[in-house]
KOLMAR-54473 format. One line per field, with one value per atom (N, C-alpha, C): atom name; x, z, y; residue in three letters. Coordinates in nm, 4 decimals, padded with zeros to 6 digits. Each point is the difference from the previous one (the first is absolute). Example, Ala and Ser with C-alpha at 12.3 -4.5 7.8 and 13.67 -1.06 7.14 Angstrom:
BEGIN
atomo N / CA / C / N / CA / C
c1 01.3190 / -00.0890 / 00.0900 / -00.0350 / 00.0820 / -00.0770
c3 00.7800 / 00.0000 / 00.0000 / -00.0720 / 00.0060 / 00.0730
c2 -00.5690 / 00.1190 / 00.1200 / 00.1050 / 00.1190 / 00.1090
residuo Ala / Ala / Ala / Ser / Ser / Ser
! end
This chain:
BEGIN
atomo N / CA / C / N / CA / C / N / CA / C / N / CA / C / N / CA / C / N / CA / C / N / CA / C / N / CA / C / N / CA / C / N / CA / C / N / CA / C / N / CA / C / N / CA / C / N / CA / C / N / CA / C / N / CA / C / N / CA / C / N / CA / C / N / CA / C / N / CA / C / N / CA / C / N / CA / C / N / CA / C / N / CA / C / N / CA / C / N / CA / C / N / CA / C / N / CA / C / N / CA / C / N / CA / C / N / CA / C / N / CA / C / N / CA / C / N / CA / C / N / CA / C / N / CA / C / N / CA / C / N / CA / C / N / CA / C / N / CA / C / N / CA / C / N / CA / C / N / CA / C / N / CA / C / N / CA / C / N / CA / C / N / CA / C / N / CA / C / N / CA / C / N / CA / C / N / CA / C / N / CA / C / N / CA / C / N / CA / C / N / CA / C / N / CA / C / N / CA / C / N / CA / C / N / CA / C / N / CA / C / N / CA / C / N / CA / C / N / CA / C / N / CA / C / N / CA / C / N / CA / C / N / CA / C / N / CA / C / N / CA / C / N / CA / C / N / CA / C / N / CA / C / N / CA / C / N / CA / C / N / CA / C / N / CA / C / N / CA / C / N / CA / C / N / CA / C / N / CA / C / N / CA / C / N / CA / C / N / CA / C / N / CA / C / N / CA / C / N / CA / C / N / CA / C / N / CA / C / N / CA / C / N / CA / C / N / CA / C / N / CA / C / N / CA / C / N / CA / C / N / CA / C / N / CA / C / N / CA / C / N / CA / C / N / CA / C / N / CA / C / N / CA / C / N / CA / C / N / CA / C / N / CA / C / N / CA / C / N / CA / C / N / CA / C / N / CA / C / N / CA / C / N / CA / C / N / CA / C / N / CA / C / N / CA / C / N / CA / C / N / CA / C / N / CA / C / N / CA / C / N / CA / C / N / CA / C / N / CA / C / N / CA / C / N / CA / C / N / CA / C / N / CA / C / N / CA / C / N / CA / C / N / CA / C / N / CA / C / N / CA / C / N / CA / C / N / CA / C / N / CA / C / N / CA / C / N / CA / C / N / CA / C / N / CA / C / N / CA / C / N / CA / C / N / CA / C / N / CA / C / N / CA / C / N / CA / C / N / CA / C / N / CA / C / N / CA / C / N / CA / C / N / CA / C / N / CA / C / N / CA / C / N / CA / C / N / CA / C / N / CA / C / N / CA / C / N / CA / C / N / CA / C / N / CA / C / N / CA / C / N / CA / C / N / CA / C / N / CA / C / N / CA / C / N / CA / C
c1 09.5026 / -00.0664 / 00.0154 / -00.0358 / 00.0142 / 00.1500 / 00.1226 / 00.1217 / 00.0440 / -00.0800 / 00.0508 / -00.1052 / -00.0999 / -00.0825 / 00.0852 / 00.0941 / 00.1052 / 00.0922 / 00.0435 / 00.1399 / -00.0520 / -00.0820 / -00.0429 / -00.0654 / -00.0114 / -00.0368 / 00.1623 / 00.0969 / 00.0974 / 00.0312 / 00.0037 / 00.0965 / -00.0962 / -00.1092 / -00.0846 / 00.0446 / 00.0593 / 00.0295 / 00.1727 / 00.0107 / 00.2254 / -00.0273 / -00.1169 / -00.0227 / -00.0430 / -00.1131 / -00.0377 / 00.0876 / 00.0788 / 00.1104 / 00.1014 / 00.0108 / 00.1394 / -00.0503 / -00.1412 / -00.0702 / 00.0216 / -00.0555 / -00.0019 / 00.1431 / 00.1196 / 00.1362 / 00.0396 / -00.0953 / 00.0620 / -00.0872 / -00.1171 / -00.0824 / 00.0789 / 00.1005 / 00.0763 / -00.0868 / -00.0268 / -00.0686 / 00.1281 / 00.0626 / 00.1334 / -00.0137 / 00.0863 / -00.0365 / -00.0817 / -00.0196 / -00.1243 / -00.1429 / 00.0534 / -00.1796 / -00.0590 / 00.1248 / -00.0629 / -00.0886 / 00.1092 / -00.0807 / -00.1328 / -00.0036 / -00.1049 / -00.1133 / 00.0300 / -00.1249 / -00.0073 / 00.0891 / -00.0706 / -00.1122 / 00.0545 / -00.0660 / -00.1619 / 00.0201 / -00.1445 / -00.0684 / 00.0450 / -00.0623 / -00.0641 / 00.1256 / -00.0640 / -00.0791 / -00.0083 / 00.0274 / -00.1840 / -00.0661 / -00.1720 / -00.0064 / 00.0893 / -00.0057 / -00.0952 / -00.0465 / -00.0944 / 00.1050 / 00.0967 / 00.1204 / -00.0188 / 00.0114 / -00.0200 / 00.1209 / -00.0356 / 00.1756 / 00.0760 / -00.0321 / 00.0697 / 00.1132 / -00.0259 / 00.0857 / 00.1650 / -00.0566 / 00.1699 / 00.1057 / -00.0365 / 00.0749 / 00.0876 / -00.0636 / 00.1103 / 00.0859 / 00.0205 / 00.1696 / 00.0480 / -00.0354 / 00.0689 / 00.1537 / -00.0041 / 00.1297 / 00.1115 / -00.0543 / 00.0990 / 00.0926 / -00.0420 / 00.0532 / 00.1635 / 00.0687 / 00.1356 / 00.0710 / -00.0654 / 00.0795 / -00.0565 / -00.0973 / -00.0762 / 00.0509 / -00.0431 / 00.0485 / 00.0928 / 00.0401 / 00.1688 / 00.0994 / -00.0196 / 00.1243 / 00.0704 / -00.1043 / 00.0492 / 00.0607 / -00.0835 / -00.0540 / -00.0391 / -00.1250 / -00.0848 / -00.0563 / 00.0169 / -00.0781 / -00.1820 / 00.0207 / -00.1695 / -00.1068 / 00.0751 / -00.1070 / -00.0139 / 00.0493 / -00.0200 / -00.0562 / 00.0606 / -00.1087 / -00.1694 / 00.0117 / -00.1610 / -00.0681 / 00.0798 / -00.0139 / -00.1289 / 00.1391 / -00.0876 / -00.0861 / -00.0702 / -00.0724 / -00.1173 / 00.0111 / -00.1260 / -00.0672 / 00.1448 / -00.0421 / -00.0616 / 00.0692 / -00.0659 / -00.1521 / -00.0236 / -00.1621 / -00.1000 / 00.0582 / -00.0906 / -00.0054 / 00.1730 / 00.0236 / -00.0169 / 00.0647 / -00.0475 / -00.0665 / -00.0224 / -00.0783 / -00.0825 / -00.1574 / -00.0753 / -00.0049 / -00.0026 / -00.0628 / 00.1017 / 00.1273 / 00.0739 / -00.0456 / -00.0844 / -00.0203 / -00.1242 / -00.0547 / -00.1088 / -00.0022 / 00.1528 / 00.0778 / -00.0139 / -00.0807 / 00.0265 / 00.1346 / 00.0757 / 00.1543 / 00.1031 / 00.1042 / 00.1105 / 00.0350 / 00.0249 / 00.0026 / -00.0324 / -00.1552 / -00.1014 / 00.0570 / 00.0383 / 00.0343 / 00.1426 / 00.0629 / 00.1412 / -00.0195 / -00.0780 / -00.0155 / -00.0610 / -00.1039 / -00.0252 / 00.1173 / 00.0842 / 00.1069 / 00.1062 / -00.0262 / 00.1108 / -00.0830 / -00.1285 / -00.0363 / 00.0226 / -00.0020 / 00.0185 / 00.1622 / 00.0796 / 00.0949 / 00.0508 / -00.0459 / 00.0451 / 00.0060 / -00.1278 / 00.0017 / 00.0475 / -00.0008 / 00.1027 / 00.1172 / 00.0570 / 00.1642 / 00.0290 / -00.0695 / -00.0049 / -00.0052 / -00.0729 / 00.0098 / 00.1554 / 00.0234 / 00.1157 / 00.1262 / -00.0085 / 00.0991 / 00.0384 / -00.1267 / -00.0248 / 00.0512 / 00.0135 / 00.0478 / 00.1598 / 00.0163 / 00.1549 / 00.0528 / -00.0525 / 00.1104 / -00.0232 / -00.1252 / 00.0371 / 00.1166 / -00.0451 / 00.0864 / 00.1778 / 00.0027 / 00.1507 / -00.0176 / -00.0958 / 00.0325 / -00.1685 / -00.0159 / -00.0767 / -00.0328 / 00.1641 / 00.0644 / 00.0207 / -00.1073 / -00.0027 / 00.1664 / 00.0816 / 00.1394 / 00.0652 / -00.0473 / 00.1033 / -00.0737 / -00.1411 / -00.0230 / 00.0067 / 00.0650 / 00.0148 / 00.1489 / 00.0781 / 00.1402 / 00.0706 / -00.0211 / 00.0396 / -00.0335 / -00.1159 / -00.0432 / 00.1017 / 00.1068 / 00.0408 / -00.1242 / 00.0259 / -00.0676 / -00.1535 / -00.0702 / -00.1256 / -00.0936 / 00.0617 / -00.1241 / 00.0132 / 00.1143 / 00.0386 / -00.1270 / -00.0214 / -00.1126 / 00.0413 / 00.1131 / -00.0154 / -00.0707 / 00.0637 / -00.0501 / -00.1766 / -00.0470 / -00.1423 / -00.0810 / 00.0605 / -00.0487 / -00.0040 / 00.0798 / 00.0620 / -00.0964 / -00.0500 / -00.0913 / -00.1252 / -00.1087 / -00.0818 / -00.0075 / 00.1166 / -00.0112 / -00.0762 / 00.0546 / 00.0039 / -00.1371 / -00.0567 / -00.1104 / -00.0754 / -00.0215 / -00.1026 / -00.0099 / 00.1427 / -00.0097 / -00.0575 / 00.0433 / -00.0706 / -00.1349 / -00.0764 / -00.1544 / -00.0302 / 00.0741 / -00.0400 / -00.0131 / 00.1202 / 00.0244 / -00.1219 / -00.0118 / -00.0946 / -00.1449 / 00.0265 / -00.1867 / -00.0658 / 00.1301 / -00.0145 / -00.0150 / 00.0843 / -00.0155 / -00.1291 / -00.0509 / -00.1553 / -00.0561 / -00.0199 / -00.1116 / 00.0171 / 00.1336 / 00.0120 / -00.0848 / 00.0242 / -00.0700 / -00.0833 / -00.1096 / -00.1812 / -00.0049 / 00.0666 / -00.0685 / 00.0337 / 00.1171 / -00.0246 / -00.1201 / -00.0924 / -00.0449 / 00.0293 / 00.1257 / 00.0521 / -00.0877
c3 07.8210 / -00.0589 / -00.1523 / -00.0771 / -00.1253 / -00.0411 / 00.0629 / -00.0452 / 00.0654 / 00.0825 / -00.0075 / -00.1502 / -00.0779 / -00.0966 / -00.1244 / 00.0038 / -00.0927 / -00.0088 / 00.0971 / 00.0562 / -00.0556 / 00.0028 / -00.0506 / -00.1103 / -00.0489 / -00.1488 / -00.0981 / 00.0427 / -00.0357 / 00.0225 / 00.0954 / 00.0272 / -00.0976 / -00.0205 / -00.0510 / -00.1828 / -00.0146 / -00.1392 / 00.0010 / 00.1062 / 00.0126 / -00.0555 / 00.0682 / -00.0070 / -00.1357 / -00.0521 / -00.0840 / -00.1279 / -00.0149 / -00.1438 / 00.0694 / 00.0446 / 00.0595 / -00.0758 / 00.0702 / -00.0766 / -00.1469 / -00.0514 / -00.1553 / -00.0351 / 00.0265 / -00.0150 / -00.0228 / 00.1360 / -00.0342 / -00.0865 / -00.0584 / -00.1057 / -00.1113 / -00.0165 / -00.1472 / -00.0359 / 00.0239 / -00.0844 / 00.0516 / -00.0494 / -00.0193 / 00.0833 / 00.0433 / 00.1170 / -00.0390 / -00.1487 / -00.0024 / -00.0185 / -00.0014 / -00.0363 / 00.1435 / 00.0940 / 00.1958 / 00.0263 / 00.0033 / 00.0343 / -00.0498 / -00.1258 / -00.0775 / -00.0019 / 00.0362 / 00.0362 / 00.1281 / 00.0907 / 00.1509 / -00.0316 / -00.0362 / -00.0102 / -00.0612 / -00.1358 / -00.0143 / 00.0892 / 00.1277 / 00.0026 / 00.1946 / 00.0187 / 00.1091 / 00.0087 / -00.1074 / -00.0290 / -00.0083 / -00.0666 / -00.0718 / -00.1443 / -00.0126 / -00.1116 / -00.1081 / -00.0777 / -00.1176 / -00.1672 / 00.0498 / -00.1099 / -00.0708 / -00.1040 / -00.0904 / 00.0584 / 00.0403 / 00.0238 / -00.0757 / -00.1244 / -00.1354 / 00.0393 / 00.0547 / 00.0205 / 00.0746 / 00.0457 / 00.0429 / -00.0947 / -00.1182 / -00.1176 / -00.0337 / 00.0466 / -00.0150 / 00.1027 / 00.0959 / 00.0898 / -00.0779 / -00.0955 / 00.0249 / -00.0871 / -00.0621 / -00.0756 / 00.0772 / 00.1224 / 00.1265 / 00.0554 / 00.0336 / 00.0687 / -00.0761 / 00.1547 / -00.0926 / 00.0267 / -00.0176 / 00.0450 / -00.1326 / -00.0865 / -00.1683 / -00.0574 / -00.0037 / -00.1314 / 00.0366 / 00.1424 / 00.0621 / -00.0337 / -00.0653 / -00.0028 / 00.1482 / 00.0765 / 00.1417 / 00.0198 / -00.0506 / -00.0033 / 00.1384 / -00.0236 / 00.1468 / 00.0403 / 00.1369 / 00.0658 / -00.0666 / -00.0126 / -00.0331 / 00.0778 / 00.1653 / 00.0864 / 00.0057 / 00.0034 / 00.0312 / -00.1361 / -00.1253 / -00.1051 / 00.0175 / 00.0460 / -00.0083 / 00.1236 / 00.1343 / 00.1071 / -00.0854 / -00.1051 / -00.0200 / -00.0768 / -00.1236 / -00.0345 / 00.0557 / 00.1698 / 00.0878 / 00.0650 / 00.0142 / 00.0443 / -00.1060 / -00.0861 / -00.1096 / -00.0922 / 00.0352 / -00.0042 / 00.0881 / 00.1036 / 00.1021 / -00.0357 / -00.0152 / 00.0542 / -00.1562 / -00.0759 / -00.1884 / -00.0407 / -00.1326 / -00.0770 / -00.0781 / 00.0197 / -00.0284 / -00.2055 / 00.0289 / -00.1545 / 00.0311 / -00.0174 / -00.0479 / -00.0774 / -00.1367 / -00.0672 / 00.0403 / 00.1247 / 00.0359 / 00.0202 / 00.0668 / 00.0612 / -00.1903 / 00.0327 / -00.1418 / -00.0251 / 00.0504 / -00.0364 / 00.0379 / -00.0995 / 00.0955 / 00.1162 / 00.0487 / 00.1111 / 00.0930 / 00.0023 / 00.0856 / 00.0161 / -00.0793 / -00.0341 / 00.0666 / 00.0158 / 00.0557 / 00.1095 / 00.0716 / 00.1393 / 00.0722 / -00.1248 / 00.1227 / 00.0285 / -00.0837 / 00.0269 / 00.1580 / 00.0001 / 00.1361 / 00.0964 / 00.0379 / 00.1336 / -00.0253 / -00.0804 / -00.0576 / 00.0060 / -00.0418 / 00.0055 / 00.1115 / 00.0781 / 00.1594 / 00.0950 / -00.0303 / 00.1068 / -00.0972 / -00.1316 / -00.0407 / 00.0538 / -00.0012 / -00.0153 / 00.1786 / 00.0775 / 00.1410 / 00.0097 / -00.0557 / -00.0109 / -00.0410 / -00.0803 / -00.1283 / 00.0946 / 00.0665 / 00.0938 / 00.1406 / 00.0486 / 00.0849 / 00.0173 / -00.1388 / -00.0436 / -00.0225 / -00.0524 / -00.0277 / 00.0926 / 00.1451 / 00.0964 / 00.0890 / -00.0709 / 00.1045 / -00.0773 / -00.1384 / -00.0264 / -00.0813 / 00.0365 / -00.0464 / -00.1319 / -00.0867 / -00.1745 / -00.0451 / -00.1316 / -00.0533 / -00.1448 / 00.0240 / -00.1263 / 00.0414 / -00.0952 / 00.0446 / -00.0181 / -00.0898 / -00.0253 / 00.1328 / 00.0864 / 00.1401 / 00.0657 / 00.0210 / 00.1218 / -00.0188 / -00.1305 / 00.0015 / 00.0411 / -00.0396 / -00.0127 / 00.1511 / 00.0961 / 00.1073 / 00.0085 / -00.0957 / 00.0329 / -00.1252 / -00.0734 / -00.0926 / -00.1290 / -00.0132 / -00.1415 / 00.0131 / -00.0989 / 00.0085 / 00.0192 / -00.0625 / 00.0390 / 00.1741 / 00.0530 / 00.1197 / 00.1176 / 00.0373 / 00.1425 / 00.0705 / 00.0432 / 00.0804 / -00.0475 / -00.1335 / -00.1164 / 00.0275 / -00.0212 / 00.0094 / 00.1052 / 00.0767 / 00.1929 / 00.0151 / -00.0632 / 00.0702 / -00.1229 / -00.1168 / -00.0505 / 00.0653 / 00.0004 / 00.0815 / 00.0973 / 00.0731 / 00.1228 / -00.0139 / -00.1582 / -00.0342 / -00.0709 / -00.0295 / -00.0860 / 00.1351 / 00.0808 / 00.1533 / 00.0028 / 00.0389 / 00.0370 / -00.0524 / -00.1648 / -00.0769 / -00.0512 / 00.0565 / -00.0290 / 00.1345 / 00.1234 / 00.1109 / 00.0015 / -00.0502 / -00.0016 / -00.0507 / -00.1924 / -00.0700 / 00.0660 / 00.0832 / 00.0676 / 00.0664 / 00.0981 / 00.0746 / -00.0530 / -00.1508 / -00.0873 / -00.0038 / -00.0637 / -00.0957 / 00.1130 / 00.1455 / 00.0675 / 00.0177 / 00.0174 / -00.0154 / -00.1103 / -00.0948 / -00.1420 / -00.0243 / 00.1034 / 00.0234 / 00.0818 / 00.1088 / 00.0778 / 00.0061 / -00.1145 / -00.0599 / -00.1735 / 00.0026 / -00.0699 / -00.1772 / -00.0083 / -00.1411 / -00.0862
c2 10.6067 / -00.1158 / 00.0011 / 00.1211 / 00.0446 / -00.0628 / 00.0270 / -00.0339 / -00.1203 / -00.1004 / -00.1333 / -00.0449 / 00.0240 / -00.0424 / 00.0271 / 00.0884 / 00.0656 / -00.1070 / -00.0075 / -00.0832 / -00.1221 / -00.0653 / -00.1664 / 00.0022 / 00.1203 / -00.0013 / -00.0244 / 00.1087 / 00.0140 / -00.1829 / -00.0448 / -00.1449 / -00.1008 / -00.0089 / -00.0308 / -00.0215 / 00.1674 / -00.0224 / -00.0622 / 00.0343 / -00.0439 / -00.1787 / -00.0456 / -00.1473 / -00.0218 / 00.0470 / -00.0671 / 00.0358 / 00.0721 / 00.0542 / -00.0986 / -00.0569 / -00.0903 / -00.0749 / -00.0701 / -00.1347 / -00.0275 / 00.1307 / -00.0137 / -00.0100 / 00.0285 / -00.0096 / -00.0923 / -00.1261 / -00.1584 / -00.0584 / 00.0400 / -00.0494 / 00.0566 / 00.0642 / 00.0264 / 00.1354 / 00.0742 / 00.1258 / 00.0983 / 00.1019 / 00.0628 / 00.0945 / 00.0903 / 00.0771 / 00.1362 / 00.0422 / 00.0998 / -00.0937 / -00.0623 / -00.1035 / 00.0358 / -00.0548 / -00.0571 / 00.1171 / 00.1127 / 00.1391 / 00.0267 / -00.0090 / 00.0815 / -00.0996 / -00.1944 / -00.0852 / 00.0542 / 00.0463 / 00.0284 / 00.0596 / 00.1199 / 00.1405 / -00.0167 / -00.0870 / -00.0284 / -00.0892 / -00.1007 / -00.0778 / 00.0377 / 00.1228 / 00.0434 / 00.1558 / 00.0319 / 00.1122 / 00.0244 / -00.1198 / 00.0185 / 00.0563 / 00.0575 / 00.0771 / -00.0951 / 00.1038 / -00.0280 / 00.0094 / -00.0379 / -00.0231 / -00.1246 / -00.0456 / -00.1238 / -00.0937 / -00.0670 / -00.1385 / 00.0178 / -00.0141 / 00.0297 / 00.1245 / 00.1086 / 00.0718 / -00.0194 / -00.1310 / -00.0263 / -00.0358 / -00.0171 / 00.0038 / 00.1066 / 00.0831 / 00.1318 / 00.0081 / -00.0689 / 00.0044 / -00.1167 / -00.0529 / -00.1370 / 00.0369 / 00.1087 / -00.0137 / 00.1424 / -00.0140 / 00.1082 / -00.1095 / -00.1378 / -00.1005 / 00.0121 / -00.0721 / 00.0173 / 00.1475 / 00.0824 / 00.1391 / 00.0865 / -00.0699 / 00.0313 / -00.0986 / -00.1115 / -00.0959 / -00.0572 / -00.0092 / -00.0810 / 00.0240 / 00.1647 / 00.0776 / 00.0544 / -00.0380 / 00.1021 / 00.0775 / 00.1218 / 00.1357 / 00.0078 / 00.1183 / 00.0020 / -00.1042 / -00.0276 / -00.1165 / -00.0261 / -00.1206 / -00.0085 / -00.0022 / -00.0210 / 00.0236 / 00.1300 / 00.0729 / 00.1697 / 00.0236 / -00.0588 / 00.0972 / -00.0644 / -00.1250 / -00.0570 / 00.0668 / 00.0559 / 00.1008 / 00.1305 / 00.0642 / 00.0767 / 00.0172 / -00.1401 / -00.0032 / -00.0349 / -00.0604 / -00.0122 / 00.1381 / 00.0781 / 00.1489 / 00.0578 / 00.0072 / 00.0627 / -00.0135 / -00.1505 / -00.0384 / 00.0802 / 00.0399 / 00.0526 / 00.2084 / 00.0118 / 00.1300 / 00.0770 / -00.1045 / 00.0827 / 00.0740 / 00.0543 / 00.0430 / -00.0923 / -00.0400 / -00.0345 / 00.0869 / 00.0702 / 00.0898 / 00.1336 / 00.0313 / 00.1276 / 00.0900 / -00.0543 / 00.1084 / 00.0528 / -00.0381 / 00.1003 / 00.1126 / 00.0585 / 00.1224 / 00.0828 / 00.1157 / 00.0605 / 00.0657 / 00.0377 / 00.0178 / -00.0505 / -00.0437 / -00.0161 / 00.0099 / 00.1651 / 00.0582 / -00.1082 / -00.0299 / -00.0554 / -00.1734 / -00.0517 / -00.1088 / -00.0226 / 00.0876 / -00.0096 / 00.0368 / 00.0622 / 00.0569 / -00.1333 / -00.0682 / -00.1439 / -00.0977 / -00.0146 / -00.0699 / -00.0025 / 00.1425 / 00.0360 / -00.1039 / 00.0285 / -00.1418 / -00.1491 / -00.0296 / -00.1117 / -00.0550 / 00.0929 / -00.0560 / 00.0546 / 00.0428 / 00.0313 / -00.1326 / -00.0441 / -00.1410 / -00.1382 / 00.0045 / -00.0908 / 00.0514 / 00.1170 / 00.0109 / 00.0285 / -00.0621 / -00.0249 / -00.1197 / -00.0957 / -00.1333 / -00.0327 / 00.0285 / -00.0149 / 00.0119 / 00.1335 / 00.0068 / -00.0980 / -00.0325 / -00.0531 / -00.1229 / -00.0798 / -00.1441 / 00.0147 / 00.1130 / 00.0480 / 00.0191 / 00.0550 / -00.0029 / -00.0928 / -00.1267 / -00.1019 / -00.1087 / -00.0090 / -00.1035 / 00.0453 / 00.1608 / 00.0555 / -00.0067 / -00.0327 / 00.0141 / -00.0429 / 00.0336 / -00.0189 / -00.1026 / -00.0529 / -00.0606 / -00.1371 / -00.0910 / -00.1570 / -00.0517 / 00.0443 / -00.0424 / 00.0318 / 00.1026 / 00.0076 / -00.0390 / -00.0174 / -00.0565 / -00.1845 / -00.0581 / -00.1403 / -00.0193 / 00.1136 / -00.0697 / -00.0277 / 00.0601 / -00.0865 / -00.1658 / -00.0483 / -00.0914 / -00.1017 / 00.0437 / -00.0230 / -00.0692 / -00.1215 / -00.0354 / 00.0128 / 00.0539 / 00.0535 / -00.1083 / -00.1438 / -00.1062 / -00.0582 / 00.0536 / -00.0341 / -00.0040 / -00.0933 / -00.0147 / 00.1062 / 00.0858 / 00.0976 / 00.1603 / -00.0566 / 00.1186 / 00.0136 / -00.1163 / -00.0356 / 00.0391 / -00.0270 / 00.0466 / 00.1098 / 00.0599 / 00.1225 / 00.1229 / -00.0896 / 00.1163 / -00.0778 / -00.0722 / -00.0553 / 00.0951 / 00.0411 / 00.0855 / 00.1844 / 00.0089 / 00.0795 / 00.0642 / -00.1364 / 00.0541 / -00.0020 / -00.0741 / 00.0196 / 00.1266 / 00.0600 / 00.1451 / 00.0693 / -00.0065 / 00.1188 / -00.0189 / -00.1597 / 00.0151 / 00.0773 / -00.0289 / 00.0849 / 00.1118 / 00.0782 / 00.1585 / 00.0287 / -00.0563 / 00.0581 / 00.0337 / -00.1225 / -00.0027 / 00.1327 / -00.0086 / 00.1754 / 00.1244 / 00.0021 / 00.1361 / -00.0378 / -00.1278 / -00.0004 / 00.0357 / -00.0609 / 00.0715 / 00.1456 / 00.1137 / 00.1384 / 00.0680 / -00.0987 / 00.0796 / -00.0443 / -00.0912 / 00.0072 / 00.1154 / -00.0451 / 00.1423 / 00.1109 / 00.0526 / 00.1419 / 00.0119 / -00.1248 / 00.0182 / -00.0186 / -00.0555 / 00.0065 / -00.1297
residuo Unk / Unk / Unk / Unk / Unk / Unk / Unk / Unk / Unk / Unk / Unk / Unk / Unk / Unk / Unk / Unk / Unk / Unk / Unk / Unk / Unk / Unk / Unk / Unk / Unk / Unk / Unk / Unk / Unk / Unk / Unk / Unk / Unk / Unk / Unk / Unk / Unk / Unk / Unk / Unk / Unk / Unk / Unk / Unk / Unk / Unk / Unk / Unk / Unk / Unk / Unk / Unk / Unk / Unk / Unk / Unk / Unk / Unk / Unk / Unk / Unk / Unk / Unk / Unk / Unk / Unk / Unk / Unk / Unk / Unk / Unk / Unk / Unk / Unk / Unk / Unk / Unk / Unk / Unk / Unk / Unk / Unk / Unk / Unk / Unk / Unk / Unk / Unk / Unk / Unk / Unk / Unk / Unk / Unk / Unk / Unk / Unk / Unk / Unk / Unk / Unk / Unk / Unk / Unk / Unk / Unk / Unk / Unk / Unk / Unk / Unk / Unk / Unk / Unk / Unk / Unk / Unk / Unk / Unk / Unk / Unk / Unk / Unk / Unk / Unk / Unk / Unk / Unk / Unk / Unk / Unk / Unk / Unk / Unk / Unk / Unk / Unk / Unk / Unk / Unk / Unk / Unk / Unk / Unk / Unk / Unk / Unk / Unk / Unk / Unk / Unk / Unk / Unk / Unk / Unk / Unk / Unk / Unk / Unk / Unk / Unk / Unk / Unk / Unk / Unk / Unk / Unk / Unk / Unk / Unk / Unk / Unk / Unk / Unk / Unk / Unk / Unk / Unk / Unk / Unk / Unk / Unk / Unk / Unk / Unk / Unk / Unk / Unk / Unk / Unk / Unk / Unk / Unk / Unk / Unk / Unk / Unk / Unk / Unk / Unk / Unk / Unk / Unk / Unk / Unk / Unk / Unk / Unk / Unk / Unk / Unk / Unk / Unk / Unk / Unk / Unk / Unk / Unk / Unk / Unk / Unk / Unk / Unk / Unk / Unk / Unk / Unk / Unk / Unk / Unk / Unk / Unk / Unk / Unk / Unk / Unk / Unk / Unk / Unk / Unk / Unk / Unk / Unk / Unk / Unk / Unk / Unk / Unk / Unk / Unk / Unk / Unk / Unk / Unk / Unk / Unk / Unk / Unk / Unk / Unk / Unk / Unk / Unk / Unk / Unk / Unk / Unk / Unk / Unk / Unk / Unk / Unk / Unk / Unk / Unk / Unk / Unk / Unk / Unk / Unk / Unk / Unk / Unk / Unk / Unk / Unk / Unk / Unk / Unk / Unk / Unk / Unk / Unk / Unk / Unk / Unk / Unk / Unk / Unk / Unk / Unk / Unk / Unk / Unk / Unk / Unk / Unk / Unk / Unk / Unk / Unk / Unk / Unk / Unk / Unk / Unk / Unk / Unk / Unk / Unk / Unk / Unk / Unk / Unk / Unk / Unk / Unk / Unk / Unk / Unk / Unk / Unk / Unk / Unk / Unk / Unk / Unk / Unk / Unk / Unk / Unk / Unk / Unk / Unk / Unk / Unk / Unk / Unk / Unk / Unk / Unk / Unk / Unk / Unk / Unk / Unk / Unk / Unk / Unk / Unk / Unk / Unk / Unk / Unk / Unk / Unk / Unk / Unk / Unk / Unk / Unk / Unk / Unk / Unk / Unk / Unk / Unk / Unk / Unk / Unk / Unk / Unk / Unk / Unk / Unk / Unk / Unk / Unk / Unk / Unk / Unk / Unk / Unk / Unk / Unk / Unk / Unk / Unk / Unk / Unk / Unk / Unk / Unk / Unk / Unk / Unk / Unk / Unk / Unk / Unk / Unk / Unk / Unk / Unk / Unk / Unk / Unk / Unk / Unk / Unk / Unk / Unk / Unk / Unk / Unk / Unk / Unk / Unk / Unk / Unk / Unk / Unk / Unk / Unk / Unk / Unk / Unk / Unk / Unk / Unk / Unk / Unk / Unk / Unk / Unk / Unk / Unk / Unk / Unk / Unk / Unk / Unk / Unk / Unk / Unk / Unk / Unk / Unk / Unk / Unk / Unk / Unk / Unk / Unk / Unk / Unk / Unk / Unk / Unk / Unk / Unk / Unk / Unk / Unk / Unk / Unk / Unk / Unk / Unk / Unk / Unk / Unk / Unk / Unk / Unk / Unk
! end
């Protein structure tokens, strides 16, 4: 029962980051409005300002995909460091990192061997010209997924507590 509530949470977010796609918000915006908007979080709205210059691949250089970097700025709301310099040493400070970037860099992977790259420039160019309607669809498709994926890490990293 637990993992059909999973399963339609996940489709839940595949839908609504599509939505925002055809309202024009860029593909780290979709993710990171899912994330706040299914998410409850006690995050300021305002905070979606900070994916907005990932869209594009960072700035429509297409670089890294912007759905996967706005991916992991939804994980990372949940799974982060609240206050780092609480840890009184280095040491301590670098040792919290390893969980953290364990289930990002499981996420991270996870998107990489579904979509073969992590690089908005290859995952457009089959579609040739970047303003191309197939180009368009075919990331649309893309950001679903990765508000989906993200969803599943974020519930892993409630219920390990992060």
């Amino acid at each position: 029962m637990e993992e059909n509530k999973d399963i339609a949470f996940m489709e839940q977010a595949q839908q609504q980051a599509k939505n925002y796609f055809r309202q024009g918000l860029n593909c780290s915006e979709c993710v990171m409005q899912t994330f706040l908007d299914l998410h409850g979080s006690e995050l300021p709205p305002e905070i979606i300002c900070m994916s907005t210059g990932f869209g594009g691949g960072m700035g429509h250089t297409k670089n890294t995909c912007g759905a996967i970097t706005g991916a992991v700025m939804a994980l990372s709301a949940v799974a982060g460091r609240k206050h780092p310099m609480e840890k009184e040493t280095m040491a301590e400070r670098i040792q919290e990192l390893h969980g953290i970037y364990d289930i990002v860099g499981r996420m991270v992977t996870e998107m990489e061997e579904k979509f073969g790259t992590l690089i908005c420039s290859e995952l457009s160019a089959p579609h040739g010209d970047f303003e191309s309607k197939s180009r368009k669809k075919s990331c649309m498709q893309m950001i679903g997924d990765c508000a989906a994926i993200s969803m599943k890490y974020i519930q892993e990293a409630e219920q390990q507590g992060k």
